[in-house]
FINURO-149413 format. One line per field, with one value per atom (N, C-alpha, C): x, y, z; residue number from 1; atom name; residue in one letter. Coordinates in pm, whole numbers, plus 50000, padded with zeros to 5 digits. Layout:
<rs>
u <- X; ...
v <- Y; ...
w <- Z; ...
pos <- NUM; ...
site <- CA; ...
code <- A; ...
</rs>
This chain:
<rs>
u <- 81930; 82021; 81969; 81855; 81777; 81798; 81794; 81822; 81983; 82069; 82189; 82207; 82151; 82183; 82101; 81968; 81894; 82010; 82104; 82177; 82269; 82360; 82436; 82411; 82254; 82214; 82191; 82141; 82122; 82262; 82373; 82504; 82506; 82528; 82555; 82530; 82359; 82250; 82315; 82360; 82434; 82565; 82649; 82783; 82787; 82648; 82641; 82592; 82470; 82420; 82525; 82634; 82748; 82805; 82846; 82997; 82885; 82789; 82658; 82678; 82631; 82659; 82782; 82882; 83024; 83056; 82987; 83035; 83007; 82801; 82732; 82799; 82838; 82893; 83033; 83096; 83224; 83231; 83055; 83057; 82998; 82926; 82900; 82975; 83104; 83150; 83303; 83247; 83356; 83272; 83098; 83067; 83059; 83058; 83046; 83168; 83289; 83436; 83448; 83397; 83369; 83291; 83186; 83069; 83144; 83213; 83292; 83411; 83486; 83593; 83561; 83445; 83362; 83298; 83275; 83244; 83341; 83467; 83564; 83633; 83626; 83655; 83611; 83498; 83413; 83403; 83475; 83475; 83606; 83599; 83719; 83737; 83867; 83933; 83877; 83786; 83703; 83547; 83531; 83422; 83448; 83582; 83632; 83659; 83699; 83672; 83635; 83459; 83357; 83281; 83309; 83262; 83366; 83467; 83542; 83517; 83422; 83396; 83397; 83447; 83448; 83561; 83588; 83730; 83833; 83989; 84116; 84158; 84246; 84293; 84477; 84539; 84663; 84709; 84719; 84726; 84885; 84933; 85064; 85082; 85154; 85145; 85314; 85250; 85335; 85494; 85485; 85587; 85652; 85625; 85629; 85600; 85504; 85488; 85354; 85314; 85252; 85133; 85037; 84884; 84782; 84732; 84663; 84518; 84415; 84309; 84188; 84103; 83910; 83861; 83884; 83795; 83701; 83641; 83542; 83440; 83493; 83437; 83468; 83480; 83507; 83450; 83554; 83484; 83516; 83478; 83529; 83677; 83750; 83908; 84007; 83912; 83977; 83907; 84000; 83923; 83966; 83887; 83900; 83906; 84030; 84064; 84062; 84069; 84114; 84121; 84154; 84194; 84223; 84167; 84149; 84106; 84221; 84172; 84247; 84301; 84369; 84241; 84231; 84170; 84250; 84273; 84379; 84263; 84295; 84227; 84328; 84327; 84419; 84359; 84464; 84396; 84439; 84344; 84347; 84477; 84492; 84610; 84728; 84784; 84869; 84908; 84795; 84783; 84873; 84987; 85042; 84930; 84916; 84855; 84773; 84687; 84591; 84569; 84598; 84604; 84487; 84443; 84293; 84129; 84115; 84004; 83927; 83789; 83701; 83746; 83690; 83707; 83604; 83686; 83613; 83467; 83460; 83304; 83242; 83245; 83176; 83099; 82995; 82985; 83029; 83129; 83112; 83041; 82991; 82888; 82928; 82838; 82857; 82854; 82913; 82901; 82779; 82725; 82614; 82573; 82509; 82522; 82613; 82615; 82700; 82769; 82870; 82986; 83085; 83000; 83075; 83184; 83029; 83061; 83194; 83202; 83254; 83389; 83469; 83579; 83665; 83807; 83907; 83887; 83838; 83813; 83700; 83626; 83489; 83546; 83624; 83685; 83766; 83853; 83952; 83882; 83788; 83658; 83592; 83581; 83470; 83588; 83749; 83870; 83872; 83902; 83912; 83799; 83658; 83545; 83568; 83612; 83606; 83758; 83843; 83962; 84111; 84087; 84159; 84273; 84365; 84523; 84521; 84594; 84650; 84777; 84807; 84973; 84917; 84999; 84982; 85098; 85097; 85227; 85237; 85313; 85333; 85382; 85331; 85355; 85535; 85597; 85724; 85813; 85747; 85819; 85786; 85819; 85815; 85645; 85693; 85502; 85551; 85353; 85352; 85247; 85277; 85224; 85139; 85001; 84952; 84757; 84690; 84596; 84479; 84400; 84404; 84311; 84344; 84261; 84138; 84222; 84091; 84143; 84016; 84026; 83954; 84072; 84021; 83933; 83957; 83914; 84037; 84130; 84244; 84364; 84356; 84418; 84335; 84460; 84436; 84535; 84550; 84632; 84640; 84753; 84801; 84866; 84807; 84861; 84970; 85086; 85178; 85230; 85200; 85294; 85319; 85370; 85399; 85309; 85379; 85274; 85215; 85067; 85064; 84976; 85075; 85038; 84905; 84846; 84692; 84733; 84684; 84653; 84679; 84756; 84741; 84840; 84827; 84918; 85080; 85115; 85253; 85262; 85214; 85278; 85272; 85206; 85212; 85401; 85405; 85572; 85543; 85442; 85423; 85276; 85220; 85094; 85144; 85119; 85142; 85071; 84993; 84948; 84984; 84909; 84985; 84874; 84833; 84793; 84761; 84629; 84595; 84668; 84709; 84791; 84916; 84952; 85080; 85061; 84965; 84913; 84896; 84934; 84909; 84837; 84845; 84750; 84731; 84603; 84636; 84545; 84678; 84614; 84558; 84434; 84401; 84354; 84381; 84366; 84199; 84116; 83929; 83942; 83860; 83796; 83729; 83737; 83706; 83572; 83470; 83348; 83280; 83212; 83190; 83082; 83013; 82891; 82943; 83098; 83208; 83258
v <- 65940; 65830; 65699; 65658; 65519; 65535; 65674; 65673; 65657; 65656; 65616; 65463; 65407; 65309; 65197; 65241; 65215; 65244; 65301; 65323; 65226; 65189; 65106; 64974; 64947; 64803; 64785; 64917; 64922; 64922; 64954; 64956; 64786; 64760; 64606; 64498; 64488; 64447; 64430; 64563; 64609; 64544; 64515; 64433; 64297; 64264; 64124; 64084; 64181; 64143; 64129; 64202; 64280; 64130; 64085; 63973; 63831; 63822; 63717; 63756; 63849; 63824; 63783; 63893; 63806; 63680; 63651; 63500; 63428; 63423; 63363; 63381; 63501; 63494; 63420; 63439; 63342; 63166; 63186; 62968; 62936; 63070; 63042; 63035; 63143; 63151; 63016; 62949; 62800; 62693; 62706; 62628; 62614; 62719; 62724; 62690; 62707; 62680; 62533; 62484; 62286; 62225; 62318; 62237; 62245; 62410; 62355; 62290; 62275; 62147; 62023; 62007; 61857; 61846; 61930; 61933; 61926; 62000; 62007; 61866; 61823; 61668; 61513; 61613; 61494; 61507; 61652; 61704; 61619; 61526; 61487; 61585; 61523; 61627; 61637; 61502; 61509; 61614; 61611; 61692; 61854; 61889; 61991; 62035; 61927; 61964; 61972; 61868; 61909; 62089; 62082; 62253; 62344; 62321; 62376; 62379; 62280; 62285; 62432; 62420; 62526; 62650; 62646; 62695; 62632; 62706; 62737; 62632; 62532; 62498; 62410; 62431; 62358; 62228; 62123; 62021; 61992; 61925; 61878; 61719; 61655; 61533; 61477; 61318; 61239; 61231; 61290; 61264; 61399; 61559; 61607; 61735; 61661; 61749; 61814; 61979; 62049; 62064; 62035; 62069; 62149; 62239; 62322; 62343; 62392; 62444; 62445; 62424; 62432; 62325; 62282; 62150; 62142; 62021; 62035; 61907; 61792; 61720; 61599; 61532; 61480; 61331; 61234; 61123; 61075; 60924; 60873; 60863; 60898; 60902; 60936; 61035; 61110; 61232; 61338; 61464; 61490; 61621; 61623; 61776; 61800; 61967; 61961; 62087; 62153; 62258; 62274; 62421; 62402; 62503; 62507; 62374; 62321; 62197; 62097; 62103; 61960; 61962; 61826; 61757; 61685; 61696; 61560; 61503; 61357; 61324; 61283; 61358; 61308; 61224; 61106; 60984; 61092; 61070; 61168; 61075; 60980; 60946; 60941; 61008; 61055; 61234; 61289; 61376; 61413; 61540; 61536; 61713; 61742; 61907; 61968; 62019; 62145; 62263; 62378; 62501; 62558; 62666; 62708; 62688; 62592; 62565; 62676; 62644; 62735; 62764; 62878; 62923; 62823; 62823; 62687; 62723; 62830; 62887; 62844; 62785; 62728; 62591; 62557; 62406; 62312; 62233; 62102; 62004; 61986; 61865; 61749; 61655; 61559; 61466; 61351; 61285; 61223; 61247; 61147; 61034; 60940; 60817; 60730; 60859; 60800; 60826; 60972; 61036; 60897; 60873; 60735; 60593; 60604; 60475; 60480; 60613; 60648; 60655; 60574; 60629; 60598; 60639; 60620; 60500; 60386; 60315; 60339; 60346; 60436; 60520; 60635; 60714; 60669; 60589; 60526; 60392; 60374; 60282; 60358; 60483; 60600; 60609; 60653; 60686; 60558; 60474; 60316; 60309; 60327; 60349; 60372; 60500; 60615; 60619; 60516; 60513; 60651; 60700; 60845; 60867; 60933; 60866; 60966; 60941; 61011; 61021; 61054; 61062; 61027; 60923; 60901; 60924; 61067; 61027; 60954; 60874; 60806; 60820; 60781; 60816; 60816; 60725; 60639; 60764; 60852; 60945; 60865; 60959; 60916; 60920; 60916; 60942; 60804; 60756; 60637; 60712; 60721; 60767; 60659; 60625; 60580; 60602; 60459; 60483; 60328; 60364; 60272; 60167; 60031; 59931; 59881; 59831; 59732; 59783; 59811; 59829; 59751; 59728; 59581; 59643; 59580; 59591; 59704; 59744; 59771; 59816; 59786; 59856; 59859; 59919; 59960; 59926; 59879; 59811; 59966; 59990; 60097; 60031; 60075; 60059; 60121; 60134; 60283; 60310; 60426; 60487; 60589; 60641; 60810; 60920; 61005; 61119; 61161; 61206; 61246; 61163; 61024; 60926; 60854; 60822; 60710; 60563; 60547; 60335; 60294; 60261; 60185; 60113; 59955; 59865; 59875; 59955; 59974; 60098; 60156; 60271; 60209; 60064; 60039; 60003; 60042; 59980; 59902; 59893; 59761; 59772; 59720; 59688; 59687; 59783; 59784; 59770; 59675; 59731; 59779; 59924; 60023; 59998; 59960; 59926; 60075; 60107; 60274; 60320; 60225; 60307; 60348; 60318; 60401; 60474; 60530; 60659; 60771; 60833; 60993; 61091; 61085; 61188; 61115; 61132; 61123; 61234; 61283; 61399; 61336; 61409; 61401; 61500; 61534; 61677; 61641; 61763; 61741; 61831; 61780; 61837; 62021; 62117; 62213; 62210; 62264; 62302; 62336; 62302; 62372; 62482; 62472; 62561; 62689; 62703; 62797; 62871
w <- 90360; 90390; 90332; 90328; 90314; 90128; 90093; 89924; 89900; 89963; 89925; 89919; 90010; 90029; 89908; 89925; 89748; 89630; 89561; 89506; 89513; 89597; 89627; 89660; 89663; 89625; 89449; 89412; 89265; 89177; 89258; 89187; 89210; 89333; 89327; 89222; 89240; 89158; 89000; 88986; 88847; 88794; 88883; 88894; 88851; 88987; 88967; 88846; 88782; 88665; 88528; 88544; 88439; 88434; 88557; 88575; 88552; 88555; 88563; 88355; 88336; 88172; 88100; 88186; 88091; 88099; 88264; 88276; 88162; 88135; 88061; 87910; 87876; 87742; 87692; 87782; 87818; 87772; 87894; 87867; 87730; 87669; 87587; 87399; 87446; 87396; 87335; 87496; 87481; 87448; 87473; 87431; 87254; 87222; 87049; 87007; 87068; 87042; 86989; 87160; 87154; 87049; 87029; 86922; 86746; 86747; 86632; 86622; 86754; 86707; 86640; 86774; 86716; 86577; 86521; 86399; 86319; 86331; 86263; 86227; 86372; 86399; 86256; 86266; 86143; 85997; 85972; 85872; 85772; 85714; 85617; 85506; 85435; 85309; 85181; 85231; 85024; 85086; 85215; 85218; 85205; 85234; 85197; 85075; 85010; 84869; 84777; 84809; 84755; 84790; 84935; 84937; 84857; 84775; 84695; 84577; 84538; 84381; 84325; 84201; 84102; 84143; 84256; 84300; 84175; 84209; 84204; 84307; 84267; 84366; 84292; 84378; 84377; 84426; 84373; 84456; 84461; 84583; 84538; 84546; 84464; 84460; 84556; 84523; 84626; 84550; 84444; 84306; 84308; 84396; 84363; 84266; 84224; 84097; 84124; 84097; 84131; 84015; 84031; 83927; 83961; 83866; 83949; 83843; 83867; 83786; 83878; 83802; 83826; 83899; 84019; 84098; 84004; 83961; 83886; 83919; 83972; 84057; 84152; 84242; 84363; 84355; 84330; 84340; 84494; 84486; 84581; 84650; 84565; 84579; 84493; 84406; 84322; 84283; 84243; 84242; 84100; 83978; 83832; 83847; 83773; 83798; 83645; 83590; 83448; 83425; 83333; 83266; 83116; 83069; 82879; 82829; 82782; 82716; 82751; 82877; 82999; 83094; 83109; 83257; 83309; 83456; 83514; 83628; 83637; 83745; 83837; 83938; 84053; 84160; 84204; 84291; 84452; 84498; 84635; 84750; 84738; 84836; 84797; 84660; 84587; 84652; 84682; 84717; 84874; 84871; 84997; 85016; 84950; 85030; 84887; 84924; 84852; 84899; 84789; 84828; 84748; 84813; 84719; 84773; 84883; 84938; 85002; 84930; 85041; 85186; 85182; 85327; 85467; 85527; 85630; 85697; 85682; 85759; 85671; 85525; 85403; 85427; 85430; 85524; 85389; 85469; 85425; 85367; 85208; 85198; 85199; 85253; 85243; 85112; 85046; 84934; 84943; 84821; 84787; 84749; 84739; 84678; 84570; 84469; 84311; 84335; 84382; 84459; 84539; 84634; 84712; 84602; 84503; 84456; 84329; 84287; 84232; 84221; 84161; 84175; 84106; 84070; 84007; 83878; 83907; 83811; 83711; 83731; 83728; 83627; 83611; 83532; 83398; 83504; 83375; 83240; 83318; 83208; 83105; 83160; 83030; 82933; 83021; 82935; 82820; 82875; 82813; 82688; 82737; 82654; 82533; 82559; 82477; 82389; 82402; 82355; 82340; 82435; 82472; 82521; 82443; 82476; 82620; 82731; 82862; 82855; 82947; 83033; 83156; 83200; 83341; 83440; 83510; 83639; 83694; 83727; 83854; 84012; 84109; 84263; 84242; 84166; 84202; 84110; 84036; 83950; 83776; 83707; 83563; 83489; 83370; 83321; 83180; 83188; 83083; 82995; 82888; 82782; 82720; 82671; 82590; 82614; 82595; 82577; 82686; 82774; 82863; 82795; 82792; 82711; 82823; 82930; 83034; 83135; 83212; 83382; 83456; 83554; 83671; 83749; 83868; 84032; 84085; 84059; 84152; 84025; 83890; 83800; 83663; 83579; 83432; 83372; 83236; 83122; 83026; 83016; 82931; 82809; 82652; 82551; 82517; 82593; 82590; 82432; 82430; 82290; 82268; 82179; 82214; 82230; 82297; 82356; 82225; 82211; 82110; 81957; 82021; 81873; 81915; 81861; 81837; 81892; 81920; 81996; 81891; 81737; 81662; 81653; 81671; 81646; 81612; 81476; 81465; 81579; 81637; 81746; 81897; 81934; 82043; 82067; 82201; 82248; 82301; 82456; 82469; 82584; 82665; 82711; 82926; 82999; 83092; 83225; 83287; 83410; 83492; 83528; 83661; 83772; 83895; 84010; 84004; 84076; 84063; 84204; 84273; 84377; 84330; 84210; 84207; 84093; 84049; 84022; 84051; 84018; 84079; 83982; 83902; 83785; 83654; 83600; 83474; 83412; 83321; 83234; 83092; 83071; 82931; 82855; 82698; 82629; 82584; 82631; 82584; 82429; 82355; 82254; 82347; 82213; 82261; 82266; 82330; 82354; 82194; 82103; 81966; 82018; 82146; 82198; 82230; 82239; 82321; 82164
pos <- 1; 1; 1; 2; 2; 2; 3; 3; 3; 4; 4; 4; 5; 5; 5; 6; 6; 6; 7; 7; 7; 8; 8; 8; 9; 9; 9; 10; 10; 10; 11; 11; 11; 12; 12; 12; 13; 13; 13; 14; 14; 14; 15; 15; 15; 16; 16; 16; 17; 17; 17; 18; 18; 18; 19; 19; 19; 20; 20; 20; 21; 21; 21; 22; 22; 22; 23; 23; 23; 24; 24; 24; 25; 25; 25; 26; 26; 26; 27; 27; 27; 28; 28; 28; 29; 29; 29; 30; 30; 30; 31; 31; 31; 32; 32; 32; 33; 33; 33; 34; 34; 34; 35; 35; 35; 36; 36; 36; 37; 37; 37; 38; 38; 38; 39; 39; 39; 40; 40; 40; 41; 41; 41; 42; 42; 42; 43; 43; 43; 44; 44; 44; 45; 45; 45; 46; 46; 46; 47; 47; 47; 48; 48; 48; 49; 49; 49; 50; 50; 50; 51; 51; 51; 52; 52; 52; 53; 53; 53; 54; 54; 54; 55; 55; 55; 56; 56; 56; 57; 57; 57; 58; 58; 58; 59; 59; 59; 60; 60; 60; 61; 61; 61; 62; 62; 62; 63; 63; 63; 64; 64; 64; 65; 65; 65; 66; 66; 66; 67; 67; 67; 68; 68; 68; 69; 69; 69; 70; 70; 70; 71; 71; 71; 72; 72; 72; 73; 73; 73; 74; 74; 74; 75; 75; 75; 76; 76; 76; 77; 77; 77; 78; 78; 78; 79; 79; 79; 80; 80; 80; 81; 81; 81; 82; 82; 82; 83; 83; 83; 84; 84; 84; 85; 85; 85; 86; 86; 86; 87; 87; 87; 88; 88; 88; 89; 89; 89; 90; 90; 90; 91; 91; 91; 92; 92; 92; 93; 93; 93; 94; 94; 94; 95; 95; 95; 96; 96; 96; 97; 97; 97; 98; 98; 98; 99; 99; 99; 100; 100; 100; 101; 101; 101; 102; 102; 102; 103; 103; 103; 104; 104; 104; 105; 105; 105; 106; 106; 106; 107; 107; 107; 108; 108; 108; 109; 109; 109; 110; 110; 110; 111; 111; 111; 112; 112; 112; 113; 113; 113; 114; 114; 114; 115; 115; 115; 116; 116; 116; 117; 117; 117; 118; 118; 118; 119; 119; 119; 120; 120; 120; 121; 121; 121; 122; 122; 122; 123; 123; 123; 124; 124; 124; 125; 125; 125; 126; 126; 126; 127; 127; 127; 128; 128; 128; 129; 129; 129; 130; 130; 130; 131; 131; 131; 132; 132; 132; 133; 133; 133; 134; 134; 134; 135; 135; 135; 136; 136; 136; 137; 137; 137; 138; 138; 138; 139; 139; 139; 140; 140; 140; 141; 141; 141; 142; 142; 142; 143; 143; 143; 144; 144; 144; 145; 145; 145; 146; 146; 146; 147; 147; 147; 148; 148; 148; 149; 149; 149; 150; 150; 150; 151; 151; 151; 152; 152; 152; 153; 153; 153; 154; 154; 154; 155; 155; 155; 156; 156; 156; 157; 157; 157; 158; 158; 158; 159; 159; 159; 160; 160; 160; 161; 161; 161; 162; 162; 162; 163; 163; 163; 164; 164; 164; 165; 165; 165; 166; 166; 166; 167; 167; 167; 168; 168; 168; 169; 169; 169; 170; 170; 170; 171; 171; 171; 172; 172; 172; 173; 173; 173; 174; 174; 174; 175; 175; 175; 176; 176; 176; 177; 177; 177; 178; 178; 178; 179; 179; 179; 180; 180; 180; 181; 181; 181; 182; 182; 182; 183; 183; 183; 184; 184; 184; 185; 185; 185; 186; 186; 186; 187; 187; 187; 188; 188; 188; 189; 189; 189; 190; 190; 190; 191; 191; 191; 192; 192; 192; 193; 193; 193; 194; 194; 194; 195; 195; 195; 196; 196; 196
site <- N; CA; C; N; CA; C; N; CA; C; N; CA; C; N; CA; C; N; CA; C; N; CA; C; N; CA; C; N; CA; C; N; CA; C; N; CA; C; N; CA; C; N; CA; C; N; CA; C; N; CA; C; N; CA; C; N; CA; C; N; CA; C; N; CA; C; N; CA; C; N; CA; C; N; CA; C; N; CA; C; N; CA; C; N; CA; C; N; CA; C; N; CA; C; N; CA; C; N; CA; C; N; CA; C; N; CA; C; N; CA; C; N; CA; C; N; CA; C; N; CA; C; N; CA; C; N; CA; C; N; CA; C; N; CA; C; N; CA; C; N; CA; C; N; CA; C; N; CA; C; N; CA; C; N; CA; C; N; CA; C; N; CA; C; N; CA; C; N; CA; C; N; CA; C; N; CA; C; N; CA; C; N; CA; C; N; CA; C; N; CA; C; N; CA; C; N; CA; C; N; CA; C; N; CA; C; N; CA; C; N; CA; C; N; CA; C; N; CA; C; N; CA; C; N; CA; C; N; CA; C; N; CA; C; N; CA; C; N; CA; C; N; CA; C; N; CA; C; N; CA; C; N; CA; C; N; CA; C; N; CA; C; N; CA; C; N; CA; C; N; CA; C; N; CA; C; N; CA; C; N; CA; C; N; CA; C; N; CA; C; N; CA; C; N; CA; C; N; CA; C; N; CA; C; N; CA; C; N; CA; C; N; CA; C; N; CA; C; N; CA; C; N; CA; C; N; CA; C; N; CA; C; N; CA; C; N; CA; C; N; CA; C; N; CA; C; N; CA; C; N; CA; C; N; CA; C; N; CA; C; N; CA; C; N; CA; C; N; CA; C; N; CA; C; N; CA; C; N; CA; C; N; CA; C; N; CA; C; N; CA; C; N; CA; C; N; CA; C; N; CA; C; N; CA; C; N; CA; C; N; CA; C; N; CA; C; N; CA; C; N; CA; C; N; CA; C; N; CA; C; N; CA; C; N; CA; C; N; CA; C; N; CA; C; N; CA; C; N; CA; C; N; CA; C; N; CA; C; N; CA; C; N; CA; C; N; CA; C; N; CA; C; N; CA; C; N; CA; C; N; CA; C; N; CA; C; N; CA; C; N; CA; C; N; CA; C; N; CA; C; N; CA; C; N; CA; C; N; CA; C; N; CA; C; N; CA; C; N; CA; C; N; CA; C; N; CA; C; N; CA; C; N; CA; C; N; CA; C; N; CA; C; N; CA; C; N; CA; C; N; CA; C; N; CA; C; N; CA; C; N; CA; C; N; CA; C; N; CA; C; N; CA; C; N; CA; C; N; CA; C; N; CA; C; N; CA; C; N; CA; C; N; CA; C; N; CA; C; N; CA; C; N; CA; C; N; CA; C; N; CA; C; N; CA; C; N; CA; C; N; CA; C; N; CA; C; N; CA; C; N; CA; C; N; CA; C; N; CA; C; N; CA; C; N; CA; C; N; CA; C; N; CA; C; N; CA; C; N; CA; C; N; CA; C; N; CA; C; N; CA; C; N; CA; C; N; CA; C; N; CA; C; N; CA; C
code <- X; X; X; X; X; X; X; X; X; X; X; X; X; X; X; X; X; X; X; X; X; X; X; X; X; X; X; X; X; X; X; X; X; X; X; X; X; X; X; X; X; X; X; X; X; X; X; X; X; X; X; X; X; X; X; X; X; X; X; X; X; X; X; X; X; X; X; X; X; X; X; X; X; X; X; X; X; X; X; X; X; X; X; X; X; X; X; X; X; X; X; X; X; X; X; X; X; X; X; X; X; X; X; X; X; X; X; X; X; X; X; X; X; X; X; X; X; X; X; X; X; X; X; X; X; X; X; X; X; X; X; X; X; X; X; X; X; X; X; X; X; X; X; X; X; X; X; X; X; X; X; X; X; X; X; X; X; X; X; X; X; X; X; X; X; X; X; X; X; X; X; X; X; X; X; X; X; X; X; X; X; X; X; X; X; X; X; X; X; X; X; X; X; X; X; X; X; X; X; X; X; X; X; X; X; X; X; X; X; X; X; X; X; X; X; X; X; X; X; X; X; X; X; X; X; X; X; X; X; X; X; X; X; X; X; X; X; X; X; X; X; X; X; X; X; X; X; X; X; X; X; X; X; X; X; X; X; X; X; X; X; X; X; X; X; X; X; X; X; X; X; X; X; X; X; X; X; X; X; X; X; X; X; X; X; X; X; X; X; X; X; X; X; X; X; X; X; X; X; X; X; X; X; X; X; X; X; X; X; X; X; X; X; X; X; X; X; X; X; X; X; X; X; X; X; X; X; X; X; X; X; X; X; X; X; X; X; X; X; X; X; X; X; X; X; X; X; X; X; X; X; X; X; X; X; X; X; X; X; X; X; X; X; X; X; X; X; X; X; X; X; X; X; X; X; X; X; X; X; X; X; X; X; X; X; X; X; X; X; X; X; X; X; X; X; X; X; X; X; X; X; X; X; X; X; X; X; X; X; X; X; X; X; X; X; X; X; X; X; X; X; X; X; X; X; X; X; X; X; X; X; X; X; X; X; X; X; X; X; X; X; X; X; X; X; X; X; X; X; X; X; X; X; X; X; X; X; X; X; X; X; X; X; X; X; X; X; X; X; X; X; X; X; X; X; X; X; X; X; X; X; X; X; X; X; X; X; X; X; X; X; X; X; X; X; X; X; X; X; X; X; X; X; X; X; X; X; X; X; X; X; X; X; X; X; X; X; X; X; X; X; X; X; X; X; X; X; X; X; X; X; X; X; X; X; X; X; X; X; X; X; X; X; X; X; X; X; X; X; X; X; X; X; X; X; X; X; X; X; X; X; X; X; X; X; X; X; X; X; X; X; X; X; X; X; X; X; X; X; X; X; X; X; X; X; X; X; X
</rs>
């Protein structure tokens, strides 16, 4: 008799220990829930799409118009996709959605020093530099064809002329500043790789 009852404290013992673990796995299982919301919380869209580099990705713009290729790098407020021998740099608040991003269990990096400082103007100055005709979409619809001369604080002066044609004097139509907020892409054709 005294061994049955040993049994049925050992079943107990056993219960409590069973419902004492699921509990524990339970709180623990909401506590990891909470810790990644909060993380999720802090996670912005350029940090997402720096953990995307070298991905496929689709962006859609504020114009509509759909671009897609190779993330290739993440400035401060603009991201540089391509494919073959197009690069576009798209201004990220032009941006309504991206399709293609790492999978989210991927951590997030954070931007680095030059990354921050970097941005949109920053780009269109090497373009300018380097005298390189673009296409520029615009947020408002429509594309300006030419070649960018000077970049401000807050825009760029387009030599516009035909798609295609050179910055030279008889091909200019006329000299435009576009405010980079009403920018949405600008594509430009790269020289092929001669190492390729």
């Amino acid at each position: 008799m005294g061994y049955g009852r040993s049994v049925r404290w050992e079943e107990l013992f056993a219960e409590l220990e069973g419902h004492w673990d699921a509990l524990s796995a339970s709180e623990r299982a909401g506590e990891i829930a909470e810790r990644t919301r909060a993380e999720l919380a802090r996670v912005q869209l350029m940090d997402r799409l720096r953990a995307s580099l070298g991905r496929e990705v689709l962006l859609t713009l504020a114009n509509g118009q759909r671009v897609s290729g190779e993330l290739r790098r993440v400035g401060a407020d603009f991201v540089l996709i391509g494919g073959g021998r197009v690069e576009l740099l798209a201004v990220v608040s032009s941006v309504v959605a991206v399709s293609g991003l790492a999978d989210q269990s991927r951590t997030a990096e954070q931007a680095g020093p030059v990354a921050t400082r970097l941005g949109i103007g920053s780009a269109l100055r090497r373009i300018a530099r380097d005298r390189l005709p673009v296409s520029v979409a615009l947020v408002a619809g429509g594309e300006v064809h030419g070649t960018p001369r000077r970049v401000g604080a807050d825009f760029v002066e387009i030599a516009e002329h035909p798609a295609g044609a050179m910055s030279r004097a008889d091909e200019i139509v006329r000299v435009s500043a576009l405010p980079f907020r009403a920018i949405a892409v600008v594509r430009r054709e790269v020289e092929p790789d001669p190492a390729v």
